[in-house]
N, C-alpha and C positions, 0 to 999 in steps of 0.2 A: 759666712759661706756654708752653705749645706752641702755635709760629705758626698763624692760620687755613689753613687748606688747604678740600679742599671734598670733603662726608660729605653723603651721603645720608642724609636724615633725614626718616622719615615722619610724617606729621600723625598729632598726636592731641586724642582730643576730651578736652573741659573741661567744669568743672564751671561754674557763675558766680562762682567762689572761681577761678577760675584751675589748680585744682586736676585732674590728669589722670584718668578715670573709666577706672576699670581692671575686668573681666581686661584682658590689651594682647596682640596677637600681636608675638611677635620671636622668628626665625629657627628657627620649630620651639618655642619655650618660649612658656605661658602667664604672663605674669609676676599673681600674684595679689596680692601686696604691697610696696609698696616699701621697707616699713619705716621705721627710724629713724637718722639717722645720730650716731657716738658720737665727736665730734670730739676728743673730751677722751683717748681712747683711742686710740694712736699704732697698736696692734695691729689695729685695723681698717679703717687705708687704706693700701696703698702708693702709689709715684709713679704707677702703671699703671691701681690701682680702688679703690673706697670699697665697703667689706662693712659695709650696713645692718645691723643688728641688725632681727630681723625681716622679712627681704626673705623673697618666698615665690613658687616659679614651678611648673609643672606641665611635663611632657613625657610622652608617649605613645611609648613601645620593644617590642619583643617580651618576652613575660615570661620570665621568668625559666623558669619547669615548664614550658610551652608556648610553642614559638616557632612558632607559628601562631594565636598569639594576641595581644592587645596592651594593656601595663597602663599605669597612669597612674601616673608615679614625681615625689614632691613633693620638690624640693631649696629649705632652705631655713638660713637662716643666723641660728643661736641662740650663747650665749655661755656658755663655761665657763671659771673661774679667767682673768676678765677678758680671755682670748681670745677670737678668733672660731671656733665650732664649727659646721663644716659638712654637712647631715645629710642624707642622701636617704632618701626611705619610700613604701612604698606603704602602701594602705588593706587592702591585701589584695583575693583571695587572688592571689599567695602573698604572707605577711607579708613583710616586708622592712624591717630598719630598720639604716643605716650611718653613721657618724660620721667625722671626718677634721678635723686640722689647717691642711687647704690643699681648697679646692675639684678641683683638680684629684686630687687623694688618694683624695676618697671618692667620685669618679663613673668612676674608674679600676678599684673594687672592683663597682662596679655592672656596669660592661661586664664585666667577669670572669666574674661571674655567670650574664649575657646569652648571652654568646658560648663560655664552657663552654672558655678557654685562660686563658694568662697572659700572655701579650703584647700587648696589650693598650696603647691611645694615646688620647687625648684632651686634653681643652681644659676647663677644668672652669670657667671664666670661660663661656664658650660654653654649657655645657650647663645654667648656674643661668640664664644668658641676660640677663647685667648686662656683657656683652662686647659687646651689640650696640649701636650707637651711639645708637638713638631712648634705647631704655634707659639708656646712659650719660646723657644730656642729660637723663632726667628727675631720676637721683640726682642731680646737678648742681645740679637746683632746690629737692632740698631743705633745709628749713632747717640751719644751720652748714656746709655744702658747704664754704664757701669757709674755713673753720677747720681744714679738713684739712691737717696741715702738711707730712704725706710726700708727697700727691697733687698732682700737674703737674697742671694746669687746661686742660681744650680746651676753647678758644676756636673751636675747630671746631664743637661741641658744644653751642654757645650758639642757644635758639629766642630770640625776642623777649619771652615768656615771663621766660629766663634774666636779660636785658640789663637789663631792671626789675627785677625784687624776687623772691626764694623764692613759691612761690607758697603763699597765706594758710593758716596753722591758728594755731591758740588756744596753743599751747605747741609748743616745741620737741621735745618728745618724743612729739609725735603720729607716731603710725605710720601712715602712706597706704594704705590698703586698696582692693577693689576698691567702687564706689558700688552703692548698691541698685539694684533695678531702679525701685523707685519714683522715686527723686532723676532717673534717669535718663529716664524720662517724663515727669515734673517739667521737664526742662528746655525741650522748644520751645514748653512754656504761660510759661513765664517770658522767654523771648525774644521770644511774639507779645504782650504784654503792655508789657514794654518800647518794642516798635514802636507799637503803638499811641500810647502815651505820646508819645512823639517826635512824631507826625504830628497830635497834638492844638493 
């Protein structure tokens, strides 16, 4: 466990499951999914991050045929031959679709593209945007987190949230997505509801 120290960590909103109502902004990345975590799977945490199966973020770069223009590139973390397969796409135009063994690998191929050399640096933690610590602390909270046996735990990274319990789904192989817009409206009729309740 890594001693508390002190991390910026921004509020996010909830569902009444406790459960975080995503898209999320961090650092430039939309994160749209958080996925699933595969604790049984030693391949997808080291000491440093845990790679959801299923985690899914958006960023906006110059494209690739037009750098006067600007596309929306999906980095998201799928599974092949029981590793983790790291994949950035666009919807088009222009098609774009890359694959890579290590995060930083395949959004290394992406800047390649962009910027039209080979030299070419980056942070591939940063650019799927599970490097940022709100986002750290919410994989944190999901279920089997703490089953991870290669990942160092911060305790830094802990909301009150964390301190209690995973926050609630039906199965452990629920994948956190982002909430409807309905559920999302849904909620401050459910909260002046509750008040009411209370003050009766």
């Amino acid at each position: 466990i890594i001693p508390t120290k002190s991390v910026s960590l921004k509020a996010v909103k909830r569902d009444v499951e406790g459960r975080p109502i995503l898209p999320l902004q961090a650092k430039g990345a939309t994160i749209i999914s958080l996925g699933k975590i595969l604790h049984d799977n030693n391949n997808f945490h080291t000491k440093s991050y845990i790679y959801p199966l299923g985690f899914e973020s958006t960023r906006k770069l110059q494209s690739m045929d037009n750098p006067s223009t600007m596309t929306v590139y999906h980095s998201k973390i799928s599974e092949s031959n029981s590793m983790p397969e790291f994949q950035v796409f666009t919807s088009g135009p222009p098609n774009f679709f890359h694959k890579h063994n290590t995060p930083s690998g395949v959004w290394a191929e992406v800047l390649r593209k962009i910027k039209k050399r080979d030299d070419v640096s980056v942070s591939g933690p940063e650019m799927f945007g599970f490097a940022d610590p709100t986002v750290k602390m919410l994989i944190q909270e999901l279920p089997n987190a703490r089953k991870c046996k290669n990942y160092v735990w911060r305790n830094d990274l802990m909301s009150k949230q964390t301190q209690t319990s995973t926050f609630t789904s039906s199965s452990s192989n629920t994948i956190i997505k982002g909430e409807s817009t309905q559920k999302q409206q849904e909620q401050p009729l459910i909260n002046k509801q509750m008040q009411s309740n209370l003050s009766q």
